[in-house]
C-alpha positions, 0 to 999 in steps of 0.5 A: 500500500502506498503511504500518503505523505503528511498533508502541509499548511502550503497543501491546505493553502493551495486548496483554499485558494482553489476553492477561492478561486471557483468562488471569486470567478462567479462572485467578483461582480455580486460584491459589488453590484449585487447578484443580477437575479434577485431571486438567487437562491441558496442553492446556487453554487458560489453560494454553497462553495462560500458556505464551505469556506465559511465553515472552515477555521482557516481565517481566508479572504481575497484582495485585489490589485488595488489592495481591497477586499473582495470576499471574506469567510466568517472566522476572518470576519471574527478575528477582525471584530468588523462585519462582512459588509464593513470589510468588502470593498474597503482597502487592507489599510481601511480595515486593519487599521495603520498599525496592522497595515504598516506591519504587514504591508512589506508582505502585502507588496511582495504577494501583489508582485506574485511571491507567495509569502508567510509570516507571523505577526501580532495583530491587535484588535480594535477592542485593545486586545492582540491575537499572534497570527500564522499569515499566509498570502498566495498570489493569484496569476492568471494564464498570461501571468499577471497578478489579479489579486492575492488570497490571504490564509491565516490561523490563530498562533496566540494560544501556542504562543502563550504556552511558549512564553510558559515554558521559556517562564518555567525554563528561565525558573528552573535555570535560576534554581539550577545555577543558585542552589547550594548542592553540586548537581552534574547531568549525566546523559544515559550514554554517560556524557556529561551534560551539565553542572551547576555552579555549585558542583564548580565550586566545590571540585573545580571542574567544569563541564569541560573538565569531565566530559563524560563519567569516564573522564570524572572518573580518572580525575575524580579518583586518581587511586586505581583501586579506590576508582574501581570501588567507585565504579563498582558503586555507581553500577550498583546505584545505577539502578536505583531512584535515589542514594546517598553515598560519601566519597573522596574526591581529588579536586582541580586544584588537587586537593581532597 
């Protein structure tokens, strides 16, 4: 059976903007001027294809050459806080506000030049608030290469960003309680690399990591007495498969004292 690759967000976005696409060709003149059947039902088909990309979570809109909006989905709509009908026709700078718009314009440029661009950036609300997003704008080309617009796709990066600004949190706390505690601490690696010490473990014996490189090294240093060394390694192994112990021993410092 032939394994079907990952699906990517660049496969995703090439998919909407193909949906995109089929919508924007029959709809482009309804924005503006309205549906020419006033009787125009649900059933027609740009209106179920943009019911579909309503129905989507990705945040999708499409914008001209001239920097305005020529359709938008519902989750772009909330992130925006503005209706449809306050987005459609008005231009990127209109909408997002000059903040927004001067952070994102290099992008903007580039895609209306028929690069296709991704980026994140915070985008802050009109109510004060900010969400982080994951933008990603892809050119429209038509077949003579020329640049009709470009879709913008997007997803909301604020609640992996806050659980990252979490672990570098707890991280920078354990680092703090790693340097600052008055036990000598060494990491060891399974493969018996040594990994890290703490400030303490220096202070004690003088080595630093680049001193003992892994347990074999600490070992001829630490125990320059052959028979004592092979006490110890002795012990380690025992201790090895334990959570815990408590040993006393005789360590050779630096410096050379005991």
């Amino acid at each position: 059976m032939k394994k079907t690759p990952p699906t990517s967000h660049s496969d995703i976005s090439t998919t909407y903007s193909k949906i995109l696409g089929q919508i924007l060709t029959s709809t482009r003149k309804r924005y503006f001027t309205g549906p020419d059947d006033p009787s125009e039902t649900m059933r027609s088909p740009e209106r179920r294809l943009q019911l579909l990309i309503d129905s989507l979570p990705a945040r999708i809109s499409y914008v001209d050459t001239e920097g305005r909006y020529i359709l938008v989905n519902t989750a772009f709509e909330n992130i925006l806080t503005h209706t449809r009908e306050e987005v459609i026709g008005n231009t990127m700078a209109e909408v997002l506000g000059p903040d927004n718009f001067r952070r994102a314009e290099d992008y903007i440029n580039q895609a209306l030049g028929g690069q296709e661009v991704r980026f994140e950036f915070e985008f802050k609300r009109s109510g004060g608030d900010s969400v982080w997003l994951d933008a990603h704008y892809v050119p429209d080309i038509d077949d003579q290469g020329q640049v009709k617009g470009f879709y913008t796709l997007s997803r909301d990066l604020t609640q992996q960003r806050s659980r990252e600004a979490e672990l570098r949190r707890q991280h920078d706390l354990l680092e703090t309680l790693f340097n600052n505690i008055l036990i000598g601490i060494a990491l060891l690696s399974p493969d018996g690399c040594l990994l890290r010490v703490n400030r303490a473990f220096t202070d004690l014996t003088g080595y630093t990591q680049a001193d003992v490189p892994d347990l074999e090294t600490w070992f001829e240093r630490a125990f320059p007495d052959p028979t004592y060394r092979a006490s110890m390694q002795s012990t380690w192994q025992k201790d090895s498969g334990q959570k815990t112990s408590q040993r006393d021993f005789r360590v050779r410092c630096r410096d050379g004292s005991m």
